[in-house]
Steps between C-alpha positions, in 0.01 A plus 500: 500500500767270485629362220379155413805235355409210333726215352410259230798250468658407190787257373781630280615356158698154512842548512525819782695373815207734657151376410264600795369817454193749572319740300407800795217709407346758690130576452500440110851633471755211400857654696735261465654161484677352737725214458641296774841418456614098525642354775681269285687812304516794744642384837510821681198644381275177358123508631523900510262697248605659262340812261529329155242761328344788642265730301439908555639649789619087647717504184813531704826449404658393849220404746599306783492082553181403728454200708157441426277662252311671770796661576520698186153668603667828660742505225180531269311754682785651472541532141135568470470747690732691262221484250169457653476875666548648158240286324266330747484139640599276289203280317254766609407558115561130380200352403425150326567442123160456505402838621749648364381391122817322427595132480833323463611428147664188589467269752760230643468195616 
């Protein structure tokens, strides 16, 4: 089965010359961040994407620039696939706080 990307878009703190970002999850893993860098600042490489926080195995030091988020997809398969035939597909034991008998301690607003 092929792995299933989803984005959810967020803005960075005031201040950034690079505010447009997205949170990429897959299943109910969160990967990464990606940041797109400004126009205004970067004039070779403004509107590419950029990793600005990867978690597990997309925690990469020196992955590549991306022209559009989908375009980081391979890169994450990639990196998953590192991980995911030593200890299954990723999510496949993640179940609701509810289920699960835990709730958050905090919530944000």
């Amino acid at each position: 089965m092929a792995p299933i990307f989803t984005y959810q878009p967020v803005q960075l703190a005031e201040g950034n010359p690079e505010r447009e970002g997205l949170l990429v999850f897959w299943g109910a893993d969160l990967l990464a961040l990606l940041v797109r860098l400004s126009l205004k600042t970067r004039s070779s490489q403004g509107g590419l994407w950029f990793l600005a926080a990867g978690f597990g195995p997309c925690a990469d030091m020196s992955p590549p620039l991306f022209r559009k988020p989908e375009d980081a997809e391979p890169w994450f398969v990639e990196q998953m696939s590192k991980v995911t035939h030593r200890t299954g597909s990723p999510a496949e034991n993640v179940k609701p706080l509810e289920e699960a008998g835990t709730s958050p301690r905090k919530t944000f607003h």
